[in-house]
C-alpha positions as CSV (number, residue, x, y, z in Angstrom):
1,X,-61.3,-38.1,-29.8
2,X,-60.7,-36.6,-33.6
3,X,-60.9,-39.0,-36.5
4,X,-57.3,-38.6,-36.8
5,X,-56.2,-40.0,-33.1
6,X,-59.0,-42.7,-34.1
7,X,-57.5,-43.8,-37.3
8,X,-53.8,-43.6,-35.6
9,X,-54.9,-46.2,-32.5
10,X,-56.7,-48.4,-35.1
11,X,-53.6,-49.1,-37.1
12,X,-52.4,-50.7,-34.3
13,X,-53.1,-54.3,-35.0
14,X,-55.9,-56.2,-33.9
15,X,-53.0,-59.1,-32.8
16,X,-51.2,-56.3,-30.9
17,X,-54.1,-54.1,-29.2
18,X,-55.5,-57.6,-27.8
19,X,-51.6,-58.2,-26.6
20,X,-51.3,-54.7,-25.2
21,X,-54.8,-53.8,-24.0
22,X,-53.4,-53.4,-20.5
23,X,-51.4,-50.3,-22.2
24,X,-53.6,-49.0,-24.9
25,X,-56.2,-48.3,-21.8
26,X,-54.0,-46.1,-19.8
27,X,-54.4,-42.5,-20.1
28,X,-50.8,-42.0,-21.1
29,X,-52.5,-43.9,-24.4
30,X,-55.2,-41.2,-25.0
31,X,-52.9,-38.3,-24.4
32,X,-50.0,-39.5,-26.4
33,X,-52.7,-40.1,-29.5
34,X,-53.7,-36.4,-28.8
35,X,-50.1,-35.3,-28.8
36,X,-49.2,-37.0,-32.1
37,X,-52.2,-35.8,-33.7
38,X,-51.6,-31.6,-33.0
39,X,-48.3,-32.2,-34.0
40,X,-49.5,-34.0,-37.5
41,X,-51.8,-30.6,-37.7
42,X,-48.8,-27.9,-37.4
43,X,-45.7,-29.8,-39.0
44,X,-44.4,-32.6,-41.1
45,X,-44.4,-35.7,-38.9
46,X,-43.2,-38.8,-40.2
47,X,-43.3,-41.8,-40.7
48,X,-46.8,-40.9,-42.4
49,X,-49.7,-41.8,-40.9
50,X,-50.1,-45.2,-42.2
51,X,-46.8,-45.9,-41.6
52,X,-46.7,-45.2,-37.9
53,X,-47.1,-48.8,-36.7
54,X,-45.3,-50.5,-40.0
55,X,-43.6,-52.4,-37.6
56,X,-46.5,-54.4,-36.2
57,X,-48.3,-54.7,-39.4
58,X,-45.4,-56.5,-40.8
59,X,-44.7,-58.8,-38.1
60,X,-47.2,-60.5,-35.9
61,X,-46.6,-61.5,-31.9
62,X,-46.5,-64.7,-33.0
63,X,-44.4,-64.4,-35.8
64,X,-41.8,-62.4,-33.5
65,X,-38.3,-64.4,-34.0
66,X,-36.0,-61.6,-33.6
67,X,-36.5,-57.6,-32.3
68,X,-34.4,-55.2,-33.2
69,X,-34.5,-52.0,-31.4
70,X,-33.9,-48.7,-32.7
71,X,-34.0,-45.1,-30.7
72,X,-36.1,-42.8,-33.2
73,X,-37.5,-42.4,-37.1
74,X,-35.2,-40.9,-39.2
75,X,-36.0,-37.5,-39.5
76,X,-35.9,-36.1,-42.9
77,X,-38.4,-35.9,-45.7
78,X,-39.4,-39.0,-46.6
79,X,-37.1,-41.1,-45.0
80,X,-39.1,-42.8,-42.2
81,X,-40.8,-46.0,-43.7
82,X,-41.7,-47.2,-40.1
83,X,-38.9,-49.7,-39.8
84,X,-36.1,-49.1,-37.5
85,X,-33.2,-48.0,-39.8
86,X,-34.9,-48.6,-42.4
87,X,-35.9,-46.4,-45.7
88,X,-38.1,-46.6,-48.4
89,X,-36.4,-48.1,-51.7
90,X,-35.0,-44.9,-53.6
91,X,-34.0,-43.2,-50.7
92,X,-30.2,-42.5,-50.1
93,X,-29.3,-45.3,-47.8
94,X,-28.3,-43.4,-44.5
95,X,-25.3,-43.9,-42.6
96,X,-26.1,-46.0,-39.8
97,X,-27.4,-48.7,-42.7
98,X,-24.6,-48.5,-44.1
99,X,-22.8,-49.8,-41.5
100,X,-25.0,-52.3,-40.5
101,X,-24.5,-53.7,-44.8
102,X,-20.3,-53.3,-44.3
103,X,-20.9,-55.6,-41.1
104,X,-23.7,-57.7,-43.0
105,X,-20.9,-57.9,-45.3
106,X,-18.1,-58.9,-43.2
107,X,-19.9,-61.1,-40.8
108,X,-21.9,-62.9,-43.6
109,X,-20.8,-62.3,-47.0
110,X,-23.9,-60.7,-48.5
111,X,-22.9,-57.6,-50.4
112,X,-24.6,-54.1,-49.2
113,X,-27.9,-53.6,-50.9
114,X,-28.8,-51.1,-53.3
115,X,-31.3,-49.9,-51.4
116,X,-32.4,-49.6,-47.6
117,X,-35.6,-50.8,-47.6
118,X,-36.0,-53.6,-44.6
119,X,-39.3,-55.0,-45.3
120,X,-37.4,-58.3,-46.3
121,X,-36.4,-58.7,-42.7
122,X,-39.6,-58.0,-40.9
123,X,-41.9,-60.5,-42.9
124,X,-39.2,-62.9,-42.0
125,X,-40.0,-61.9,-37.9
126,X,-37.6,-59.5,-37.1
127,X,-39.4,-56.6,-35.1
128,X,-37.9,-53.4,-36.3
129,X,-38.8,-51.3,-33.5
130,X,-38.4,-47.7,-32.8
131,X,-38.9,-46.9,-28.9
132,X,-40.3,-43.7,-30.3
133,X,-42.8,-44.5,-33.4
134,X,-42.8,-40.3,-34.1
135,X,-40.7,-37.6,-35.0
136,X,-41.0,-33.7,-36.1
137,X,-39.1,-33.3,-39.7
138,X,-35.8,-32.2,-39.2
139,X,-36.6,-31.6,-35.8
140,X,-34.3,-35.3,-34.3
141,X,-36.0,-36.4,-30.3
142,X,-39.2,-33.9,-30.8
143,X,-41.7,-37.0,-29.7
144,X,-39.6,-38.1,-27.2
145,X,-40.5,-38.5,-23.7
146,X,-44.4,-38.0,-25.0
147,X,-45.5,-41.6,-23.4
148,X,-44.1,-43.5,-27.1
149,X,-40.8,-44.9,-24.8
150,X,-43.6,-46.5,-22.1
151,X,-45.8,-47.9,-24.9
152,X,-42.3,-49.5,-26.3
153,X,-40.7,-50.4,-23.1
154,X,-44.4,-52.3,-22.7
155,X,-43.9,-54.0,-26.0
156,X,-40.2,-55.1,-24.9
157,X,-41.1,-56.3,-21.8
158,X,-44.1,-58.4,-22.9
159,X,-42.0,-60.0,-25.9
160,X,-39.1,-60.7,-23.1
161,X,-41.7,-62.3,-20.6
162,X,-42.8,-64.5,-23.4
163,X,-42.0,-68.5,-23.6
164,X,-41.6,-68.9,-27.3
165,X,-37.4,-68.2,-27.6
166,X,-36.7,-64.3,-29.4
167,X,-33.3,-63.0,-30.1
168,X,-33.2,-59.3,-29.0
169,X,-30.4,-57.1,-30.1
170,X,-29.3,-54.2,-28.6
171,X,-27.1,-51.7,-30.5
172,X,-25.8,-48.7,-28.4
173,X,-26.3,-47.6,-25.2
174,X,-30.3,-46.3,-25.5
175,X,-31.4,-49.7,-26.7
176,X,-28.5,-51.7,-24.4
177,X,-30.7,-50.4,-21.5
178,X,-33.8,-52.1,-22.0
179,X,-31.8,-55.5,-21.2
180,X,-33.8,-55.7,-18.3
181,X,-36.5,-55.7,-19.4
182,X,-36.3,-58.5,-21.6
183,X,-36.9,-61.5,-18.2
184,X,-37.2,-64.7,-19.9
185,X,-33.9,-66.6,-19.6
186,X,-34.8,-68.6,-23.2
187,X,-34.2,-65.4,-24.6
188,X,-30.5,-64.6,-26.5
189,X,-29.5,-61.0,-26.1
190,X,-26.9,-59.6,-28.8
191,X,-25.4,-56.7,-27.9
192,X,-22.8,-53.9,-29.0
193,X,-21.8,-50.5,-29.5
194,X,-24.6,-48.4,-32.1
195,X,-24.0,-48.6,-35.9
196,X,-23.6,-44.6,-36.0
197,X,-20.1,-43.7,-37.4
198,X,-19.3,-42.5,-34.3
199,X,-19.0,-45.7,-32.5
200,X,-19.5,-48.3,-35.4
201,X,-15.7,-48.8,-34.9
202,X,-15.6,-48.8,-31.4
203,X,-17.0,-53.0,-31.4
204,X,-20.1,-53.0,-33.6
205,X,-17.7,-53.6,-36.7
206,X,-16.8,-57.6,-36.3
207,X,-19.3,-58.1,-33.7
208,X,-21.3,-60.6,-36.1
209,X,-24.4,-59.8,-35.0
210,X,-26.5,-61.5,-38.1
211,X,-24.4,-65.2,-37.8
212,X,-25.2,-65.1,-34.0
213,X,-28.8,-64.5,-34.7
214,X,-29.0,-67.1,-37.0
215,X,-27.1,-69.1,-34.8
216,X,-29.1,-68.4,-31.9
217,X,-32.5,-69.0,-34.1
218,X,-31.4,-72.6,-35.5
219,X,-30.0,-74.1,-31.9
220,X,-34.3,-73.2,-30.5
221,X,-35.1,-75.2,-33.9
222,X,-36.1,-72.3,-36.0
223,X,-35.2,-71.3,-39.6
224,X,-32.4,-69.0,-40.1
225,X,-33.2,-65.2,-41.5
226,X,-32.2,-64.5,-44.9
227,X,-30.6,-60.6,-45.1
228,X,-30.2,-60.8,-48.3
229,X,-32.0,-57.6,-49.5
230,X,-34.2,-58.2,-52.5
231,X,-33.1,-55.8,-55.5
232,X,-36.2,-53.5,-56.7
């Protein structure tokens, strides 16, 4: 194994690998790491390196309250920040995001940020997860169906077997899919049409997703999540 595909599986956290050793020791694992790490040598892949598993280093198994799942990074130069619909402060907020601030908006009253960075959310305990954690710039589904969807699905499944209550919320029909998955009947599942303009109006506008999570979080005796998005 290269020192590449060694430093990628080590920035899986140590609170995750001992969670998912039971996937990180298939061989799908090994060849998946080899994939990513070709691809990294011939094209732009983002999120960057250090970014790949963002996601986990910001939010702890235990910490999990809430997962959000999205399909794949964002594509474009430097717009993958390892967040699910996320981007890094000072990029131009895509569309999708934008939606999800009219409907933040809306459902909540909190004005649409300035910028489209998520970080806010995830050290609060909302997983932002991609089911594919890789992607060739400008090049939209390139790591797909490389073993990152199995390592995901694995992730959902073991967060919906668990006993401590997590909202899951499901937006579109990729991510609406992995409902069963998600086993433990403590568990609140919010879902709707995807945030993309071409079905945001279609039921994910006025679907009040963030008041039913913060419903959902405060009736299993949990604090509510603040959206707000910090100004930087």
């Amino acid at each position: 194994m290269t020192r590449d595909q060694r430093t990628m599986s080590d920035q899986l956290p140590t609170l995750w690998q001992n969670l998912l050793t039971h996937e990180t020791s298939k061989p799908y694992w090994s060849t998946l790491q080899d994939f990513v790490a070709a691809e990294r040598q011939v094209a732009n892949v983002y999120p960057p390196l250090g970014a790949t598993f963002r996601a986990f280093a910001l939010t702890a198994p235990a910490e999990v309250r809430v997962v959000i799942l999205g399909q794949d990074p964002y594509h474009s130069q430097d717009q993958a920040n390892g967040l699910c619909f996320s981007v890094a402060n000072g990029v131009k907020i895509p569309p999708s995001l934008r939606n999800i601030y009219k409907e933040l908006h809306a459902d909540c009253g909190i004005e649409p940020a300035s910028n489209g960075d998520l970080t806010s959310w995830a050290r609060q305990g909302v997983l932002l997860l991609n089911a594919t954690l890789t992607v060739r710039q400008d090049g939209a589904g390139t790591h797909q169906g490389h073993g990152w969807e199995v390592f995901t699905d694995a992730v959902v499944r073991t967060l919906g077997a668990s006993q401590s209550p997590i909202v899951f919320v499901l937006w579109g029909a990729f991510a609406r899919n992995k409902n069963s998955l998600i086993t433990q009947p403590k568990h609140t599942i919010i879902e709707s049409v995807h945030p993309s303009p071409l079905s945001a109006h279609n039921g994910f506008f006025g679907s009040k997703p963030f008041s039913q999570i913060n419903q959902a979080l405060q009736a299993n005796g949990s604090d509510p999540i603040d959206w707000q998005i910090p100004n930087q």
